[in-house]
KEKE-3310 file (N, C-alpha, C; in steps of 0.2 Angstrom, whole numbers, plus 5000, padded with zeros to 4 digits):
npx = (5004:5009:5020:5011:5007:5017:5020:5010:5011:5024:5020:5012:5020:5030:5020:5016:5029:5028:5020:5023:5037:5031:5024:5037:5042:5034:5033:5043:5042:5035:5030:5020:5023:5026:5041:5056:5071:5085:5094:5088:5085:5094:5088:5079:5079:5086:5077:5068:5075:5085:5104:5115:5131:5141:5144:5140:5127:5130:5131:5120:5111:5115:5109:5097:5095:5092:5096:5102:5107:5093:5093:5082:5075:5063:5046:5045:5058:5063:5056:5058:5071:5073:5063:5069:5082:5079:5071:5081:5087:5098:5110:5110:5109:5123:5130:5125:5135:5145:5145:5146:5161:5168:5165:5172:5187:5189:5189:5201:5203:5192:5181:5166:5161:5164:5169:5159:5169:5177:5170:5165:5179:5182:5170:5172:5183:5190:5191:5177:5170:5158:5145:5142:5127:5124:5133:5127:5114:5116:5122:5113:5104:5113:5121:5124:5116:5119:5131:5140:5142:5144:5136:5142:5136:5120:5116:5119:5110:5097:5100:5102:5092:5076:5075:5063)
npy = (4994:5007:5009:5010:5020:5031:5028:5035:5047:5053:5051:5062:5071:5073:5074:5089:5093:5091:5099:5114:5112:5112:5126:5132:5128:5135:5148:5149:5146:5152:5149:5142:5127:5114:5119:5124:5138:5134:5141:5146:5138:5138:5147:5143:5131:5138:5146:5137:5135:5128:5129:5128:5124:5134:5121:5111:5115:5112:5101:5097:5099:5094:5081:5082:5086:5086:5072:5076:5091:5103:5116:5119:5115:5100:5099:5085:5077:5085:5087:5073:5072:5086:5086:5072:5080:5089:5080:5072:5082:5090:5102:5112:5128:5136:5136:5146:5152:5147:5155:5167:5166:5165:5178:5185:5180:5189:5199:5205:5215:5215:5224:5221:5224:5226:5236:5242:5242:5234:5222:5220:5214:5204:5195:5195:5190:5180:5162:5156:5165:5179:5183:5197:5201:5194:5199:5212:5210:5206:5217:5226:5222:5218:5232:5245:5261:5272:5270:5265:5251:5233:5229:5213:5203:5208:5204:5191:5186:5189:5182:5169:5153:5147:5133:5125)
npz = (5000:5005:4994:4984:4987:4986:4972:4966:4971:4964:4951:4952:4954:4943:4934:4938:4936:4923:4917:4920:4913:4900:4901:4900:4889:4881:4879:4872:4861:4846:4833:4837:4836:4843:4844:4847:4844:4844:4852:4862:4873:4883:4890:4895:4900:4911:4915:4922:4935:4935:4934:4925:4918:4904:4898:4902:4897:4882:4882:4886:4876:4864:4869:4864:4852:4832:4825:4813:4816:4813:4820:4831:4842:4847:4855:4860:4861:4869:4883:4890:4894:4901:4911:4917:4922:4930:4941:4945:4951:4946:4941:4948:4958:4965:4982:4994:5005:4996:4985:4991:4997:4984:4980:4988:4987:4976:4982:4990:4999:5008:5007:5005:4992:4977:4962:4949:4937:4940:4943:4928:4924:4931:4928:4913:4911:4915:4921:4912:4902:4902:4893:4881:4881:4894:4902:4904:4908:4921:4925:4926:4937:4947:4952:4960:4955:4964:4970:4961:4963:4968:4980:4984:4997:4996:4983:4982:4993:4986:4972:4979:4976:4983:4992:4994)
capx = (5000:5015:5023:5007:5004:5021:5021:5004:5016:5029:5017:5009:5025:5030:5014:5018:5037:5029:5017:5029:5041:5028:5020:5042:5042:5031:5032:5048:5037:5033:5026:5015:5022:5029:5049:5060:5075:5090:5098:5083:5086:5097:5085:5071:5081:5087:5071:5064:5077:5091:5110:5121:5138:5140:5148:5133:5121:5131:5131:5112:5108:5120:5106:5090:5093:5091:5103:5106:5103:5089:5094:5075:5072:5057:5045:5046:5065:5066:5055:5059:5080:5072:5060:5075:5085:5071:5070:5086:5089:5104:5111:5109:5114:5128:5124:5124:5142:5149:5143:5151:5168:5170:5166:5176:5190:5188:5189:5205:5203:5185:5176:5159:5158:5165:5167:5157:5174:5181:5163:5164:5183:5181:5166:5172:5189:5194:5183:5171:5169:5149:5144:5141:5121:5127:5137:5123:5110:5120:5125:5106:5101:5119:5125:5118:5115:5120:5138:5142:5146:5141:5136:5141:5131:5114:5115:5120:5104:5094:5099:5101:5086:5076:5073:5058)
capy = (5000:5013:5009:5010:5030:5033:5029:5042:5055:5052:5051:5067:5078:5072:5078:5095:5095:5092:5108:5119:5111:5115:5132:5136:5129:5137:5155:5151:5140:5157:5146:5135:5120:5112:5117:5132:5138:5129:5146:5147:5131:5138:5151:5137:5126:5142:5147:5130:5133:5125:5131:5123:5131:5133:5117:5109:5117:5110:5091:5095:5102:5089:5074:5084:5088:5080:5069:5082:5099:5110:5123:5119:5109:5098:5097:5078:5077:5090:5086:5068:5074:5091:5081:5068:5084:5090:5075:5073:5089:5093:5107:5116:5134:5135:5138:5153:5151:5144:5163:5172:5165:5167:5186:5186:5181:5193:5206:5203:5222:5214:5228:5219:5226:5228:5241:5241:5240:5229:5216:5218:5212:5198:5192:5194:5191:5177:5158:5156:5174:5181:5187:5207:5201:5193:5207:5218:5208:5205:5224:5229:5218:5218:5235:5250:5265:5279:5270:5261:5244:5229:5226:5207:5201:5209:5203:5185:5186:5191:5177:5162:5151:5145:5126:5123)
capz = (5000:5006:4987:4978:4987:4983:4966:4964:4973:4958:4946:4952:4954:4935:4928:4943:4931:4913:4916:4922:4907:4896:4899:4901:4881:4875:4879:4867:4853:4845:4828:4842:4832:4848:4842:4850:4842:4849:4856:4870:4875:4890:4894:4896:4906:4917:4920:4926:4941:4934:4932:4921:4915:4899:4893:4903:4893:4875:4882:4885:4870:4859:4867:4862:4846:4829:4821:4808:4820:4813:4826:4831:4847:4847:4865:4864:4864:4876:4889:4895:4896:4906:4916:4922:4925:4937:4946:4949:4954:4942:4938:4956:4960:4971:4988:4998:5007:4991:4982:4996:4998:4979:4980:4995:4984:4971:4986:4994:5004:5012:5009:5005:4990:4970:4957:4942:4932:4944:4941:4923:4920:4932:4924:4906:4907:4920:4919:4909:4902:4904:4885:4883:4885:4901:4910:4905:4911:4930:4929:4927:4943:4955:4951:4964:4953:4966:4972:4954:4966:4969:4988:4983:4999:4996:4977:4983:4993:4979:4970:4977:4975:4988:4989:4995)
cpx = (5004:5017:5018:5004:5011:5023:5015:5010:5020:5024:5013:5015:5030:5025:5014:5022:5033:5023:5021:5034:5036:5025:5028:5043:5039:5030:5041:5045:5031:5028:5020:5016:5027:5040:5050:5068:5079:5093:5093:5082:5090:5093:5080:5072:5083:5079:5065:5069:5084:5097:5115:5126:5134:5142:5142:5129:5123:5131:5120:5108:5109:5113:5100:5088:5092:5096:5105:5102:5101:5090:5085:5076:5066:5051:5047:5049:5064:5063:5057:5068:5075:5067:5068:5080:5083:5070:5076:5090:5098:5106:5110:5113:5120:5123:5126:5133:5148:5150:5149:5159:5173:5169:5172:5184:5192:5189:5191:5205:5197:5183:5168:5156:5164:5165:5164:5163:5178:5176:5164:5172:5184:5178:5166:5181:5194:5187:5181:5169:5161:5150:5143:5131:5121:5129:5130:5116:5114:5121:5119:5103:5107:5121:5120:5121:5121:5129:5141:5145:5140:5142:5133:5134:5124:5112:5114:5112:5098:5094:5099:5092:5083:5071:5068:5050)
cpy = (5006:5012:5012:5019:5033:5036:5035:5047:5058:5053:5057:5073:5078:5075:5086:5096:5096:5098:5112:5117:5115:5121:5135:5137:5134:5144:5156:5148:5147:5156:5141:5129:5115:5109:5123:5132:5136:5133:5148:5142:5134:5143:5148:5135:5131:5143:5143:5129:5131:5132:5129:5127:5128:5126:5111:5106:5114:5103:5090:5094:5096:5082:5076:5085:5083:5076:5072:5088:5102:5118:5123:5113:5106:5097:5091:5077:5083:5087:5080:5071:5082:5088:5076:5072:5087:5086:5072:5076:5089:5099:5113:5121:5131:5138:5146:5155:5150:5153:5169:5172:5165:5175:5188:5186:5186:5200:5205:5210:5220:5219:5228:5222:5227:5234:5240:5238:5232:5221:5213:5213:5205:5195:5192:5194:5185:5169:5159:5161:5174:5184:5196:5204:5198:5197:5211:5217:5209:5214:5229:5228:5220:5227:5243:5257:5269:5276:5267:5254:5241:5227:5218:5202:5201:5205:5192:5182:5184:5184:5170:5161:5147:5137:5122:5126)
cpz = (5000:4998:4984:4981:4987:4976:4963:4966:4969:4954:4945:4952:4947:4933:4930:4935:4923:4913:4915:4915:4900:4895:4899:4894:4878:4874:4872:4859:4848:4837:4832:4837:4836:4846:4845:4846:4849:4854:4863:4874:4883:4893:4896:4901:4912:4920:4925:4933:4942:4933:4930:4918:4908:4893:4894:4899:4885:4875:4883:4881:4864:4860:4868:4855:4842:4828:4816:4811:4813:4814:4828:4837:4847:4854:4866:4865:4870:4884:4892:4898:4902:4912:4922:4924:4933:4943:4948:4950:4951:4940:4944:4955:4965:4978:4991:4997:5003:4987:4985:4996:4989:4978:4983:4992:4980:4976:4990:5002:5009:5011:5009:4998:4985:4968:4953:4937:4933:4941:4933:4920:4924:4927:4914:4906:4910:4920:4914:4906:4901:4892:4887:4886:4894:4907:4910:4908:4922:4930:4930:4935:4948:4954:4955:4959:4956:4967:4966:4959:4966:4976:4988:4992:4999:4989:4978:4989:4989:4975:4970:4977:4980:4985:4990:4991)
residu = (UNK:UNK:UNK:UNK:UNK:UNK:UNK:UNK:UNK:UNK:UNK:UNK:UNK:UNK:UNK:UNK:UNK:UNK:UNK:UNK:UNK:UNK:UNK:UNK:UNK:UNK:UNK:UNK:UNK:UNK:UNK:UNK:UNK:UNK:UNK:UNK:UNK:UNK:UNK:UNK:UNK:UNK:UNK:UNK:UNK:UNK:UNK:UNK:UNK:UNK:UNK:UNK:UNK:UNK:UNK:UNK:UNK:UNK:UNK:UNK:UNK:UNK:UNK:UNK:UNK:UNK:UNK:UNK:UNK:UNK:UNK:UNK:UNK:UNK:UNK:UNK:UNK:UNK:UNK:UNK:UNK:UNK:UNK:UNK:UNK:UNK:UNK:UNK:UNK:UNK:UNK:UNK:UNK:UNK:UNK:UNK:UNK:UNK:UNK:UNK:UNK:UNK:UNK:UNK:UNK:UNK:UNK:UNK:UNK:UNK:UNK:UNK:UNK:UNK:UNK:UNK:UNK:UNK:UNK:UNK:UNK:UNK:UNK:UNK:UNK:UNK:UNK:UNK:UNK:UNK:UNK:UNK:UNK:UNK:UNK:UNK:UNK:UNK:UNK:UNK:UNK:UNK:UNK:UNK:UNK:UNK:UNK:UNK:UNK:UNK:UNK:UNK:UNK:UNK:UNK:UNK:UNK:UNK:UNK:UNK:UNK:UNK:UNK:UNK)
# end
């Protein structure tokens, strides 16, 4: 009995995932012919929660697409890899303390806080580089107008993701 109201619980929080997968699709399926260009593909999967670097995001991509890429993803390929994603919670933000002690790095004087210039040449010049749409994004959101910094604390707030 405990297995057989288990397996409804699975079967209910899968039908939960393939909603949410699909109202995430389809705000990119702008022909409603259940296909998204391939380039939205990480914006899909971000927005369902997930964080995948970028290299991630090209072994993700690599087992959705067709056998002779289109540049078109299809729902049905997508959703089963995005659902098993989901369920076994892959692709996790970092955690709070993880966030911090990489700022913290990057701010050897402790003052709790970046320069604008200082943000951008980390972020596009060291790792991973951010694209222009990337810094421009993060510098709209972390970056305080009146003092050009970023009070990495409050932003690291801001962003992580709560798991519940």
């Amino acid at each position: 009995m405990a297995e057989e109201k288990d397996a409804e619980g699975t079967e209910a929080l899968v039908a939960e995932l393939h909603k949410k997968i699909k109202d995430a699709f389809e705000v990119f399926d702008h022909e409603s012919n259940n296909t998204v260009d391939v380039r939205e593909i990480g914006t899909i999967v971000r927005s369902l929660g997930c964080c995948p670097t970028e290299g991630e995001l090209h072994d993700f991509i690599a087992e959705i697409e067709e056998e002779e890429p289109t540049g078109y993803i299809r729902f049905e390929k997508f959703i089963p890899v995005m659902t098993r994603a989901l369920v076994e919670r892959r692709y996790r933000p970092a955690a709070e303390d993880i966030l911090l002690r990489a700022f913290e790095v990057l701010d050897p004087a402790k003052r709790g806080f970046l320069t604008k210039d200082e943000l951008i040449k980390y972020m596009t010049e060291e790792g991973e580089p951010f694209s222009q749409e990337e810094m421009e994004e993060m510098l709209s959101a972390a970056i305080d107008p009146e003092s050009n910094t970023i009070n990495y604390r409050d932003y690291i707030t801001m962003m992580v993701v709560d798991e519940n």
